[in-house]
N, C-alpha and C positions, 0 to 999 in steps of 0.2 A: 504494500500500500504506500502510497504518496506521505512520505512525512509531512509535511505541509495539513495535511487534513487529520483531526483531533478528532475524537469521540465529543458528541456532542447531546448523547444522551443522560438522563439520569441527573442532573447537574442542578444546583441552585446557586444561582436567579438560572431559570432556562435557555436554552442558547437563544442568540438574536438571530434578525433576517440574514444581518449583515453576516456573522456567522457562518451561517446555514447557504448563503451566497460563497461566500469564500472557499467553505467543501465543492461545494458543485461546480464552479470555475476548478480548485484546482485536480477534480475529476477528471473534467472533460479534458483541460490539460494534458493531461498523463495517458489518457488513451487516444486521445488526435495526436499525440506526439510532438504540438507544439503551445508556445505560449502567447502567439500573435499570430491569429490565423491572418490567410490573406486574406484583402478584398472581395476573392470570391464564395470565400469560406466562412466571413464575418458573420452571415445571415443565420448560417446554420450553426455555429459556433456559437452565437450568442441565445439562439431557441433553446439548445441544449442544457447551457446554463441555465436558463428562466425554467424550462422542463424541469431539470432534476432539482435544483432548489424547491420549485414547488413541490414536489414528491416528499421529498426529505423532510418539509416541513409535516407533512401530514403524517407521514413515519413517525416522528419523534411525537406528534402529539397522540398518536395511538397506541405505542409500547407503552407498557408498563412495566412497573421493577416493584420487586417485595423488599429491596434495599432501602435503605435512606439514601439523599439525592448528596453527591458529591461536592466536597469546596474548590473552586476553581484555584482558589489561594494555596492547597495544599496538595493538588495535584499539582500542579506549577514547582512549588517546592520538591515534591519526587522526584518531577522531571530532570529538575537542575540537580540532582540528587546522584539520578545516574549519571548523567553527563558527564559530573565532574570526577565520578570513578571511573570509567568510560575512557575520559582523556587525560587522566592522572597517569593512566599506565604505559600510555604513548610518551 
């Protein structure tokens, strides 16, 4: 999967559009194989984005979890957590 794109379920505050926009751009990215389509491809390119953001929105408001909803502050903290062991050893 694309680093760039985060789990965006289960979370409190919920994720945003802007979000939920920035998964689905960096989707379609990674399977068109680029990050500026051309002129002739912007049309489709950008459908795809408005598609799958939409979708995803309605995804995340239909799962459920029997968890409590995660802190964006303390997954942030793990992240940097590993990283920094990660590139400690390099």
């Amino acid at each position: 999967m694309c680093r760039s794109i985060h789990t965006l379920h289960n979370f409190e505050p919920a994720a945003t559009n802007d979000e939920v926009h920035a998964a689905a751009l960096q989707y379609v990215r990674k399977i068109s194989g680029t990050t500026k389509p051309s002129k002739a491809n912007a049309e489709a390119f950008d459908k795809a984005v408005a598609e799958i953001a939409h979708i995803t929105g309605h995804l995340l408001e239909d799962l459920v979890s029997s968890s409590p909803p995660k802190s964006r502050e303390e997954e942030a903290e793990k992240a940097r957590a590993r990283s920094a062991k990660r590139y400690a050893a390099a």
